[in-house]
C-alpha positions in Angstrom: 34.9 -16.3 27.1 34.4 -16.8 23.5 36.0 -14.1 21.2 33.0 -13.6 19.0 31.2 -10.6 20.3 27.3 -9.8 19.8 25.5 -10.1 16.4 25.7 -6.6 14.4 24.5 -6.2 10.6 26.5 -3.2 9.2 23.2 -2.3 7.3 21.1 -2.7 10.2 19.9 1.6 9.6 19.5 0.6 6.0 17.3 -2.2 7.0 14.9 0.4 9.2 14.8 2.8 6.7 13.4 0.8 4.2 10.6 -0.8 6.6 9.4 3.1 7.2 9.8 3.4 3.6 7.8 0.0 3.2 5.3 1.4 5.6 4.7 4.6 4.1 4.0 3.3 0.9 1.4 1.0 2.5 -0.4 4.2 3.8 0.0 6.3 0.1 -1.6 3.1 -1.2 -4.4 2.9 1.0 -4.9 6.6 0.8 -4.9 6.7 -2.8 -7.1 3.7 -2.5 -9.2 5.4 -0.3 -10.0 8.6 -2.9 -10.6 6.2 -5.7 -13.5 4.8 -3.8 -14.8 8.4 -2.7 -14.8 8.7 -6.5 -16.7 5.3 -7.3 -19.6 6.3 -4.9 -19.8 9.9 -5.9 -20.3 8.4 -9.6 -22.6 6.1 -7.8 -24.9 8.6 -6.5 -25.0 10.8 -9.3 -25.9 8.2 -11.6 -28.7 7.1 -8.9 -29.7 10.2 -8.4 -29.9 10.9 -12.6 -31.6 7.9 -12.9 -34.9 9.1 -10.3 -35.0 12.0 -12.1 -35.4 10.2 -15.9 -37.9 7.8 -14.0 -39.6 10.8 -12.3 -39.9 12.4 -16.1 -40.9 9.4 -17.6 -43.9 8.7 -14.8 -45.7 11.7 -16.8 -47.2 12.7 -13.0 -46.0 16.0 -13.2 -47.3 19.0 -15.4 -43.8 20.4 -16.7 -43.7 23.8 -18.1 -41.4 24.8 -21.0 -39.6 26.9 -18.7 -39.5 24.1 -15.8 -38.8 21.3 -18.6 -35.3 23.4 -20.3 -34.2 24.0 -16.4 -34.7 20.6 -15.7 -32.7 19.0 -19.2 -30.1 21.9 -18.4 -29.4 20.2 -15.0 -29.7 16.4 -16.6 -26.8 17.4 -18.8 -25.0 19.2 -15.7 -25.3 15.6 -14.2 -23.9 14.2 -17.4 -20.7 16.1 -17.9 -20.1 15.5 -13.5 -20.6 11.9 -14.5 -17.8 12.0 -17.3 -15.6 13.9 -15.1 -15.7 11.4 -12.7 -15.4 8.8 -14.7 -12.2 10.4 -16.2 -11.0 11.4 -12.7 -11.7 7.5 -11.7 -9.8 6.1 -14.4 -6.7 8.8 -13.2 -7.0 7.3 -10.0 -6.7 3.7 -11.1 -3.4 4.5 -12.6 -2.4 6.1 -9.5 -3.2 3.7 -7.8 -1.3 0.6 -9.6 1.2 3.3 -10.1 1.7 3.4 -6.0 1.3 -0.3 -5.6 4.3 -0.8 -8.6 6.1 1.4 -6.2 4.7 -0.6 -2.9 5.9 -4.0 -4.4 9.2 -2.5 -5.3 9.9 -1.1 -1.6 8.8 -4.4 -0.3 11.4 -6.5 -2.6 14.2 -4.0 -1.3 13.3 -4.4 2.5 12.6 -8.5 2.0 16.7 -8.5 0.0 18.0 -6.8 3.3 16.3 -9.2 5.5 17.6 -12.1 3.5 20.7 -10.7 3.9 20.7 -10.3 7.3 19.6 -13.6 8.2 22.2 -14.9 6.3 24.8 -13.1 8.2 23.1 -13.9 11.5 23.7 -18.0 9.9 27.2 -17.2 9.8 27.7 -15.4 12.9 25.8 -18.4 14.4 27.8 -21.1 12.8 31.1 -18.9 14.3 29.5 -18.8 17.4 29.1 -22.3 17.6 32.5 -23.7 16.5 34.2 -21.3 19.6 31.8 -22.7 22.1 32.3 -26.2 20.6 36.1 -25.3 21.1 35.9 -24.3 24.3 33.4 -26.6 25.7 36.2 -29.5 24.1 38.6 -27.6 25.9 37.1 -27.6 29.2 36.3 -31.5 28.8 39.7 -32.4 27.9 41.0 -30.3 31.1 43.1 -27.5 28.1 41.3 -24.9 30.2 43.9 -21.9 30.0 43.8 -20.0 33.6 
């Protein structure tokens, strides 16, 4: 029997911890991707919905009272500043979100090293594995078996 045993990488937990790690970075991105696009349609629909209403005054169908007119620019400018604040929450998000991918492509680089270094042991413990069968196979031919 060949005196090489089975294939073991010393930094085999190592190896799995940084895959979950890998993986859970995956799902913060796509979380934090997730909110920044909650964020783009909410701006979306409050700019739709601030745009009917500025078409709506504009169309002049509409008797407005002075009372119904200052309620309605009071809410106009509410829609305004929620506008800003999203837009200002959206650009936060961005940065969170390259922030989390910076971290994503760093996690992945650390995994990728470990594989690479794994595979390269493997190649060695292969290459070992080989020359003892090679040895013993020659061994067998040339009738050296030791009983």
């Amino acid at each position: 029997m060949s005196p090489v045993g089975r294939f073991r990488f010393s930094l085999e937990t190592v190896l799995k911890v940084r895959g979950l790690r890998e993986e859970q970075a995956k799902a913060e991105v796509a979380r934090a991707q997730l909110e920044l696009e909650k964020s783009r349609q909410a701006l979306k629909e409050t700019q739709e919905l601030r745009r009917r209403l500025l078409a709506d005054l504009g169309g002049g169908k509409k008797e407005w009272t002075p009372q119904d007119f200052t309620i309605f620019k009071a809410y106009l400018e509410h829609l305004k500043l929620a506008m800003e604040g999203l837009e200002q929450r959206i650009a936060e998000q961005e940065g969170i979100v390259q922030e989390k991918k910076e971290i994503l492509k760093q996690r992945y680089q650390e995994r990728r090293l470990l594989e690479q270094l794994r595979q390269k042991h493997y190649a060695i413990y292969r290459r070992e594995l080989m020359k003892d069968l090679e040895k013993e196979t020659e061994a067998i031919v040339l009738g050296r078996w030791n009983l």
